[in-house]
C-alpha positions as CSV (number, residue, x, y, z in Angstrom):
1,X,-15.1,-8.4,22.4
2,X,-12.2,-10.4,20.4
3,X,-10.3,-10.4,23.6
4,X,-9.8,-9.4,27.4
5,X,-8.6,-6.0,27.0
6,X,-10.7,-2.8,27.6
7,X,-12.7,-0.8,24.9
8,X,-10.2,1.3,22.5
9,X,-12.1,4.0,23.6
10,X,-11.0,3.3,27.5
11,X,-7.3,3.2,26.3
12,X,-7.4,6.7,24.1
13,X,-8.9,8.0,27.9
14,X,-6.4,6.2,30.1
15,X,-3.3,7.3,27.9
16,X,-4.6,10.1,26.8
17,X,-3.8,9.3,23.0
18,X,-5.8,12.6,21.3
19,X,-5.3,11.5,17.5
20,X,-2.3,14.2,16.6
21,X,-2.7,15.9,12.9
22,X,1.9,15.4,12.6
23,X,1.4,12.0,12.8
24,X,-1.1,11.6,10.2
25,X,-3.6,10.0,12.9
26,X,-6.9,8.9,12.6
27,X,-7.8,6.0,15.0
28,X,-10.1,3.7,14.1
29,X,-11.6,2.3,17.4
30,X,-14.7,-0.3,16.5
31,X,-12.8,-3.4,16.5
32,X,-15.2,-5.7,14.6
33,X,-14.1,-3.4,11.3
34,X,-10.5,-4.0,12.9
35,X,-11.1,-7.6,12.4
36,X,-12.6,-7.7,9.4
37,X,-9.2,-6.0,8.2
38,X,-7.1,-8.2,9.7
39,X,-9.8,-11.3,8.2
40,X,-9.1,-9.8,4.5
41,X,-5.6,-10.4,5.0
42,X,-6.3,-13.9,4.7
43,X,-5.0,-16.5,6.6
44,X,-2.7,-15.1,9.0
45,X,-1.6,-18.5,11.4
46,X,2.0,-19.3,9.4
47,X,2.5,-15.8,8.8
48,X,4.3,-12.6,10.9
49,X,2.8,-9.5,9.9
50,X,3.9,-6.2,9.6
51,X,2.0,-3.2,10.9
52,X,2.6,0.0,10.3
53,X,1.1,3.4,12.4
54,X,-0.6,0.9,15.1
55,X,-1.9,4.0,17.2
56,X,-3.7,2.5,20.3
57,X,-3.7,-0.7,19.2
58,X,-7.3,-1.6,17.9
59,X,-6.2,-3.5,14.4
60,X,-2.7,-4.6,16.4
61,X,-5.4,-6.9,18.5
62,X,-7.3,-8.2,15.3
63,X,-4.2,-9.2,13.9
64,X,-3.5,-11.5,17.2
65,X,-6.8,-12.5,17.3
66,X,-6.9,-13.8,13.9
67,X,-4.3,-15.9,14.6
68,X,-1.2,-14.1,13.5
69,X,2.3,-16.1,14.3
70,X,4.0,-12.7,15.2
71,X,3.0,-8.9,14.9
72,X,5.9,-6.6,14.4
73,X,4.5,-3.1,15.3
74,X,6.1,0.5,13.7
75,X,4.7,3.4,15.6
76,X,6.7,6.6,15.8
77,X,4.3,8.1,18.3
78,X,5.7,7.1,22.1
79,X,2.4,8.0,23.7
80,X,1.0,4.9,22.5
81,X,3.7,2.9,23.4
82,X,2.1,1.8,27.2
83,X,-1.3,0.7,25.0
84,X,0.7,-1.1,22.6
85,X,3.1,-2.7,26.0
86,X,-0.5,-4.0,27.5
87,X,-1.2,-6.0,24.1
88,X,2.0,-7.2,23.8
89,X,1.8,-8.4,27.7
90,X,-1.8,-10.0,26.2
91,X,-0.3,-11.7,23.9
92,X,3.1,-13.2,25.4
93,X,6.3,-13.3,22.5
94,X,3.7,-12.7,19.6
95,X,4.1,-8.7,19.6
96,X,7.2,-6.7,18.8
97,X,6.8,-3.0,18.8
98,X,9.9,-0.7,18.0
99,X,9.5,3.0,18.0
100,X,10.8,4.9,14.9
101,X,9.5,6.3,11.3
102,X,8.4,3.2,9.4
103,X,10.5,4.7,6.1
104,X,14.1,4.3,8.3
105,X,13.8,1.0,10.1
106,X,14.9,-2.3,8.7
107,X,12.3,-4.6,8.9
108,X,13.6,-7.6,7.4
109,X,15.6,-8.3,10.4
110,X,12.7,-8.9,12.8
111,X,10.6,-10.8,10.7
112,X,10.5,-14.4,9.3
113,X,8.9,-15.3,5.8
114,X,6.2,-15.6,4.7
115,X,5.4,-12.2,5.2
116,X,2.0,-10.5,5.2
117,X,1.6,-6.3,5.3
118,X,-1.7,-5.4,7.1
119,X,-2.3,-1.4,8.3
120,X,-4.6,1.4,8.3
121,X,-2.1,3.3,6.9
122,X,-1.1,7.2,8.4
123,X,-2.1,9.0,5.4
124,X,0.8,11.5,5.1
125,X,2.9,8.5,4.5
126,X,0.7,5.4,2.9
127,X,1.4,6.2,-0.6
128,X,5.3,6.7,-0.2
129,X,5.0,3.3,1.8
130,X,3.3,1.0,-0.9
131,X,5.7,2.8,-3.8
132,X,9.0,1.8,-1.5
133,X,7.1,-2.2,-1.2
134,X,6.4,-2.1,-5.0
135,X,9.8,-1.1,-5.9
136,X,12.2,-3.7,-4.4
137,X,15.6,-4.1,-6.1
138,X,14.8,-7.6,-6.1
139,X,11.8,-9.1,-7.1
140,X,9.9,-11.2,-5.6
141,X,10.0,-8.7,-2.5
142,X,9.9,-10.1,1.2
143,X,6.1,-9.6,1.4
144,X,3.4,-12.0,0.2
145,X,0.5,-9.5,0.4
146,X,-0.7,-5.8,1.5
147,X,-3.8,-5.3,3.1
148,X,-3.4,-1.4,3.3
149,X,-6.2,1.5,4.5
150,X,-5.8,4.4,2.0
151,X,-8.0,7.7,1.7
152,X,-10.7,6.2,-0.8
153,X,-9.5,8.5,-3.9
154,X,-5.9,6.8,-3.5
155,X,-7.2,3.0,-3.3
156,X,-9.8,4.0,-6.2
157,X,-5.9,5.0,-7.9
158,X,-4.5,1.2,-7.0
159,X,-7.2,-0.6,-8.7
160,X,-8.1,1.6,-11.4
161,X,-8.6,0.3,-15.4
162,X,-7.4,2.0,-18.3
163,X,-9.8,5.2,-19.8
164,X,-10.5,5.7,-16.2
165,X,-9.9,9.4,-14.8
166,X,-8.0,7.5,-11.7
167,X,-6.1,5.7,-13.7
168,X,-2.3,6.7,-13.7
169,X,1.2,5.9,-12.5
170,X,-0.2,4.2,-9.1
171,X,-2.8,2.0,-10.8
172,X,0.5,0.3,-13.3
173,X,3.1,0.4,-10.8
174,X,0.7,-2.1,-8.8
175,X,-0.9,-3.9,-11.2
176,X,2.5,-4.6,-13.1
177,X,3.5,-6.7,-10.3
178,X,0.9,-7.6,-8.0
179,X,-3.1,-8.2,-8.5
180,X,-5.3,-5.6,-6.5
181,X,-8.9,-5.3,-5.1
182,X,-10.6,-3.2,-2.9
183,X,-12.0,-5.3,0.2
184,X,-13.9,-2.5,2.5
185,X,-14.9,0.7,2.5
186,X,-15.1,2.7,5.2
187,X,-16.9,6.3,5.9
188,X,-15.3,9.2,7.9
189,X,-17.2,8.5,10.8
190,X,-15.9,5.0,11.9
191,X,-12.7,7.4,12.9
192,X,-12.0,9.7,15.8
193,X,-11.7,12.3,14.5
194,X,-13.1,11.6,11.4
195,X,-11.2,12.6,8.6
196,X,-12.4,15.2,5.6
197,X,-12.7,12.1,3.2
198,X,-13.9,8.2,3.0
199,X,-11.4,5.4,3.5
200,X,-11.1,1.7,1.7
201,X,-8.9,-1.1,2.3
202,X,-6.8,-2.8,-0.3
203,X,-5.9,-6.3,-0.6
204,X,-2.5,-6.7,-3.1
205,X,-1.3,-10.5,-3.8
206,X,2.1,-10.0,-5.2
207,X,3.2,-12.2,-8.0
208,X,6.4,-14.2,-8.3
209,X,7.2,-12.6,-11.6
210,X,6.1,-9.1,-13.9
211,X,2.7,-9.3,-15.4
212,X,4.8,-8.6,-18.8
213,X,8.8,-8.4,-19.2
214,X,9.9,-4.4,-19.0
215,X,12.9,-3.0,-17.1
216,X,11.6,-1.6,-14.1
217,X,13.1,1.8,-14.4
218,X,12.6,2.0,-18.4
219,X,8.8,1.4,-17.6
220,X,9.0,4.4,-15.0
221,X,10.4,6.9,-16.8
222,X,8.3,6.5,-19.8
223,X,4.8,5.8,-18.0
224,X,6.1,8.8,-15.6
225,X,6.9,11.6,-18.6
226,X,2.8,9.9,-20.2
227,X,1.5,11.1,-17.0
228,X,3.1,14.1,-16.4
229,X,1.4,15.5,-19.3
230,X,-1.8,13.3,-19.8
231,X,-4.1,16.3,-21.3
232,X,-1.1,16.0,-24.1
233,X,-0.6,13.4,-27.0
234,X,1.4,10.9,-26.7
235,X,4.2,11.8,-29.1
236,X,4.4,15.2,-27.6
237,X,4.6,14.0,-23.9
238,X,7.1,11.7,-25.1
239,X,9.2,13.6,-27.1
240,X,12.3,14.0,-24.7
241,X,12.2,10.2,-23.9
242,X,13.5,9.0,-27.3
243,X,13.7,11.4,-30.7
244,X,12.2,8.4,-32.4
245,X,9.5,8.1,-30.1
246,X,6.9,8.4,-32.5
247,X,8.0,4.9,-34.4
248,X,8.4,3.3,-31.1
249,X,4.9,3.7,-30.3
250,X,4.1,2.6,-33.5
251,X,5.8,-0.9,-33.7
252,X,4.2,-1.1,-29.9
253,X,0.9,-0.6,-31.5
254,X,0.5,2.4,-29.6
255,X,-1.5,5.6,-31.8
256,X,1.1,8.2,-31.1
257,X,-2.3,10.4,-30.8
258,X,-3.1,8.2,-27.9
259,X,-3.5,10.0,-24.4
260,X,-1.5,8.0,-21.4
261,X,-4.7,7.2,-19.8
262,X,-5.6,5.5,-23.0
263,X,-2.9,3.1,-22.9
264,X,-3.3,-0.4,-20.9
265,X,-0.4,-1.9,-18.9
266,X,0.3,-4.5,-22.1
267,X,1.4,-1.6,-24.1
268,X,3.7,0.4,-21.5
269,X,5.7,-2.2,-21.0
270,X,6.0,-2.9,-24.5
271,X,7.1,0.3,-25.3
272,X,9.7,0.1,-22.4
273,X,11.1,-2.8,-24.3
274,X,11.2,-1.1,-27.4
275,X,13.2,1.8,-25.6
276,X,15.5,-0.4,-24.1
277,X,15.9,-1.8,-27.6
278,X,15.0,-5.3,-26.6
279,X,12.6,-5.7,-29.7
280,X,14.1,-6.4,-33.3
């Protein structure tokens, strides 16, 4: 037991916290695997964390238990608000919960750098989530890291290489900016109720700067018209973007026969360059 509070499974009975499908809910309620999510977050002492979707509160404690200087909790679901209360009660001035949809509120009021991300994500909203924390007007953002819980085939998407049939607008929107790694996988059965698919957890470091120069929104408009049409060459699916599009991807030493999963980050964001006519 990482602390003095009953069994998750004794809090779902008490507040009668049956995992709803609107929400996106899947509880995860063995809190060693918990902890080992909030341990691959790293060292969490200095930090406040954000959580997002706490549910009953099993990763909430983790975080605490590692150590973490202040949990700010998003949970749009009132019925766990008592749970979430008892932790917080646990765990004097080191838990904030506020009640609302995680996409609305504004976090950076309630929390102090540096900041670390850590949640099992609700799945009907976890890839809208990390696109919003990848996409900052400014950048560096006000996060350090994300230690996220996706469905497996989305954190497969993250971390995925070029020539890879995961591989896409995910896996260069992420690695552009930030390095990423799977850390744990996870089978539908740690859940109640278990979902249809298997889970993992991904640990992204963000870095102070681009991986290559590109303007952000040059890079997704090009990599985003590639993808759209990835079965097609690339100076087909690129033909609206620029009517010169096939000597652009030459001087970017791209093959303008070259498929969009063929192309590594490198490339993209020389292209973008070469779109936003930054490249004599």
């Amino acid at each position: 037991m990482i602390d003095n509070l009953p069994p998750l499974r004794d809090v779902i009975r008490t507040h009668d916290l049956r995992a709803k499908k609107s929400f996106g809910q899947n509880f995860l309620l063995d809190l060693n695997l918990t902890a080992r999510i909030a341990r691959a977050a790293g060292d969490l002492s200095g930090a406040d964390v954000l959580e997002v979707g706490p549910g009953p509160g099993g990763l909430t404690r983790g975080l605490l238990a590692e150590g973490a200087r202040k949990v700010l909790a998003i949970e749009k679901d009132a019925r766990c608000l008592p749970a979430l209360a008892e932790i917080a009660a646990a765990y004097p001035a080191r838990l904030a919960v506020i009640e609302g949809d995680a996409l609305a509120v504004d976090v950076l009021e309630h929390l102090t750098p540096p900041v670390k991300i850590v949640s099992n994500l609700p799945y009907n909203v976890g890839t809208e989530l990390l696109i919003r924390w990848m996409t900052p007007e400014v950048w560096p953002p006000f996060w350090d890291s994300l230690t996220l819980m996706f469905q497996r085939e989305v954190a497969e998407r993250i971390v995925a290489r070029p020539g890879s049939k995961a591989y896409g607008r995910l896996s260069l929107m992420v690695q552009w900016r930030a390095n990423a790694r799977i850390v744990l996988s996870l089978p539908p059965e740690a859940f109640t109720p278990a979902p249809k698919v298997a889970s993992a957890v991904v640990h992204i470091t963000r870095l102070d700067a681009p991986r290559f120069p590109a303007n952000a929104k040059t890079l997704e408009r090009v990599i985003a018209a590639g993808f759209n049409q990835r079965r097609k060459m690339l100076r087909a699916a690129l033909k609206s973007v620029h009517p010169q599009i096939e000597d652009l991807l030459h001087a970017s030493g791209i093959a303008p026969t070259a498929r969009a999963e063929e192309i590594g980050l490198e490339a993209w964001c020389c292209l973008a360059r070469h779109l936003d006519g930054e490249v004599k």
